[in-house]
ROFI-681099 format. One record per residue: residue number from 1; residue in one letter; x, y, z of N, C-alpha, C in turn. Coordinates in pm, 1 decimal. Atoms other than C-alpha are relative to their C-alpha. Layout:
  num  residu       n.u       n.v       n.w      ca.u      ca.v      ca.w       c.u       c.v       c.w
  NUM       A         X         Y         Z         X         Y         Z         X         Y         Z
...
***
This chain:
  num  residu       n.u       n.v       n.w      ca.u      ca.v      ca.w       c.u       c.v       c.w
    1       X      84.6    -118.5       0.0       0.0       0.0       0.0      88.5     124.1       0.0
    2       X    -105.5    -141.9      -0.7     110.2     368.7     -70.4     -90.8      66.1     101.3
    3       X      26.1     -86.1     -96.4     142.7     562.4     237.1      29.2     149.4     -21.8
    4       X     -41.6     -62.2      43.1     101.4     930.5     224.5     141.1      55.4      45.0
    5       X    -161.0     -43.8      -7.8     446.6    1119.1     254.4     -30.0      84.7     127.5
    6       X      17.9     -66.1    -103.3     309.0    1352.3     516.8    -125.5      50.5      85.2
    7       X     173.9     -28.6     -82.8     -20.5    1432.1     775.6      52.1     112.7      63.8
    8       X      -7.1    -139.3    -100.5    -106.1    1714.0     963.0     -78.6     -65.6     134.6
    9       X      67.4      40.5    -100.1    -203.5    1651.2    1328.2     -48.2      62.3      65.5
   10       X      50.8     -96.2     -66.6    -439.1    1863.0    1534.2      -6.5     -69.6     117.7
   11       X      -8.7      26.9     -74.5    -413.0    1829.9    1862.9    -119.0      98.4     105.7
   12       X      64.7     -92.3     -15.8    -712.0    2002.8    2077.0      48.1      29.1     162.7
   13       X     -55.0     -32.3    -124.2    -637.9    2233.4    2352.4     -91.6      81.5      51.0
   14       X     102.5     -87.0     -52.9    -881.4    2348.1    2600.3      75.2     169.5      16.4
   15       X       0.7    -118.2     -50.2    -949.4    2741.4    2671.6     148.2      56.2    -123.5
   16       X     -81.9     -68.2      98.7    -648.4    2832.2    2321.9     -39.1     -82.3    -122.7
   17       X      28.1      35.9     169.1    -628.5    2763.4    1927.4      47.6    -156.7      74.2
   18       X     -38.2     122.6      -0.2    -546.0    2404.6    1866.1     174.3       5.8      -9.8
   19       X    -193.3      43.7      51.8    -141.6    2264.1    1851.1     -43.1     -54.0    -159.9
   20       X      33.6      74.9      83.5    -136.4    2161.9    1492.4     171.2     -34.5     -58.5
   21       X    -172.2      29.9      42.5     212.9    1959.9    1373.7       7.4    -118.4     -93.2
   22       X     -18.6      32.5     153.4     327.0    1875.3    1038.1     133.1    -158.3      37.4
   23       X    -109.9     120.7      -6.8     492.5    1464.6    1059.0       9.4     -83.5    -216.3
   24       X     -65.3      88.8     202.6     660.0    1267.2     725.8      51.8    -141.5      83.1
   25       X     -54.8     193.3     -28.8     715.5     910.4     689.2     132.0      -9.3      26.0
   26       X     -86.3      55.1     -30.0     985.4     745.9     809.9      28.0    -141.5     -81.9
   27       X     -24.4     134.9      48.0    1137.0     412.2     732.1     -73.2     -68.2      57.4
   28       X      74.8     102.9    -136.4     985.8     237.1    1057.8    -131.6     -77.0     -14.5
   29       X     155.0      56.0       3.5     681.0      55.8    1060.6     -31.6      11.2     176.5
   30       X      27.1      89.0     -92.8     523.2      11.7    1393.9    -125.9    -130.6      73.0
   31       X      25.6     129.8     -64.0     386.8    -280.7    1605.0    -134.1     -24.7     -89.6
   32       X     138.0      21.3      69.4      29.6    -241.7    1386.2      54.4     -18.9    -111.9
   33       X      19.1      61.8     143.6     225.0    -277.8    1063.5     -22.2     151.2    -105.7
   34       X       4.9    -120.3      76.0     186.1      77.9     967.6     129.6      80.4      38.9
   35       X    -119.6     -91.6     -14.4     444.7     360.1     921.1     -14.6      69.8      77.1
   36       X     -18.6     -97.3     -79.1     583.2     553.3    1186.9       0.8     138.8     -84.1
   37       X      -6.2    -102.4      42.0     558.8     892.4    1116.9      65.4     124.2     129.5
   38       X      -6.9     -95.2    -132.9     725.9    1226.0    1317.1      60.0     102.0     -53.3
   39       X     -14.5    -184.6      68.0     810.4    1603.0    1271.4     144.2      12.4      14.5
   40       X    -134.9     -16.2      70.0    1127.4    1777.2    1247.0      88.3     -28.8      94.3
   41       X     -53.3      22.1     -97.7    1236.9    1732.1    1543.2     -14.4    -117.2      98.5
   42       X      -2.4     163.8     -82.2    1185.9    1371.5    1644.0     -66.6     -31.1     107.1
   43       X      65.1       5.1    -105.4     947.0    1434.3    1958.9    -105.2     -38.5     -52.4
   44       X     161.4       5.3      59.4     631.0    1408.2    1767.7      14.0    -125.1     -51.5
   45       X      51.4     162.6      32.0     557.9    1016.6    1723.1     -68.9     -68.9     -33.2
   46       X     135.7     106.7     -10.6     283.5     847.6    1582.4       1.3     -89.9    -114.2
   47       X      40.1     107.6      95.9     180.9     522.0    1410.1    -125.5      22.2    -108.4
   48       X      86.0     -28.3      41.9     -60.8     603.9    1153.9     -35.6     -84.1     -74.2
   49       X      90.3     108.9      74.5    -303.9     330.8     995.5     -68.2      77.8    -151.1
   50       X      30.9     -51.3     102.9    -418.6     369.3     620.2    -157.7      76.2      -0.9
   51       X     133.8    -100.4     -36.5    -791.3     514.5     752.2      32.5     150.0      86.7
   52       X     -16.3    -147.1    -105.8    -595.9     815.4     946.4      47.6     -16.1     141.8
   53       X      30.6      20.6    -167.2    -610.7     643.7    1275.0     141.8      17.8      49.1
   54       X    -130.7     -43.2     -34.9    -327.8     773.5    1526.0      37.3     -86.2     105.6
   55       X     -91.1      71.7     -73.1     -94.1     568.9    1774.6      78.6      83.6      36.3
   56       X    -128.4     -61.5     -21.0     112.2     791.9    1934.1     128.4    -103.1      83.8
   57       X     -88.9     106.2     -75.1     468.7     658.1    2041.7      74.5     149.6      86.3
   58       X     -32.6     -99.1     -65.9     643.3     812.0    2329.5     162.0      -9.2     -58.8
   59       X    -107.3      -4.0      68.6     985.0     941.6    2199.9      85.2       2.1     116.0
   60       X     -96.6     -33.7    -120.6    1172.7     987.6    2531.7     -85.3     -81.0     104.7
   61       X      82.2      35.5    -126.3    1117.1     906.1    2917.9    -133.2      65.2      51.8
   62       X      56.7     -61.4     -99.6     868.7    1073.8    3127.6    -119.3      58.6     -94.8
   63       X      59.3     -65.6     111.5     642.8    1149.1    2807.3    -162.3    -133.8      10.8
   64       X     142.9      59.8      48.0     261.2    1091.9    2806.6    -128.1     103.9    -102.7
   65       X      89.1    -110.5     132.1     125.8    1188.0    2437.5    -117.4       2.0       8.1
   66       X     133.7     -30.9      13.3    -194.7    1306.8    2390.5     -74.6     -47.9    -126.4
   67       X      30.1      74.7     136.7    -393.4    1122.2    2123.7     -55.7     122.0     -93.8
   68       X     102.3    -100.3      91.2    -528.4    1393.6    1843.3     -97.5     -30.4     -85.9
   69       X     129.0       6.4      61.7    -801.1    1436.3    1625.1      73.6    -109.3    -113.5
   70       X     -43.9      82.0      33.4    -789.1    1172.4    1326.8     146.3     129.8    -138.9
   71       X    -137.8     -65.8      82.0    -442.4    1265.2    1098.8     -85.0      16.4    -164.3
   72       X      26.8     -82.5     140.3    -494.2    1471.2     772.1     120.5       0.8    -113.8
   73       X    -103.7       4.4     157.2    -341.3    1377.8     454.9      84.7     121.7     -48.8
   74       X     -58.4    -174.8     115.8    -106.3    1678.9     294.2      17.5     -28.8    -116.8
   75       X     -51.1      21.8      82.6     -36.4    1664.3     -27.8     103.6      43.5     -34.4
   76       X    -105.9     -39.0       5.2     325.2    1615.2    -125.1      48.4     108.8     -27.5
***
């Protein structure tokens, strides 16, 4: 299957605008079999399934991600 090259992730945040952060494929697959995906800076983690669906992975210690809304295709 072709995965896209990059999603946008909204993340919702009570009482301000939303976080919204731009991830690209990786090599990785994870544990579901789908591609890891993460932003420019390697903190942002998630497994993303070919319907959108998100998995976040924690990139460090002491880290508990917040799941976001479902991931948004970009076009390359």
């Amino acid at each position: 299957m072709d995965y896209p090259e990059r999603y946008e992730l909204v993340f919702q945040a009570p009482a301000v605008e939303d976080d919204v952060v731009v991830v690209r494929r990786t090599d990785q697959v994870g544990a579901g079999g789908y591609p890891i995906y993460e932003d420019e800076s390697g903190i942002v983690r998630a497994e993303i399934s070919d319907r959108g669906e998100v998995r976040m992975l924690a990139s460090g210690g002491h880290q508990m991600p917040r799941t976001p809304l479902p991931a948004r295709a970009l076009a390359p």
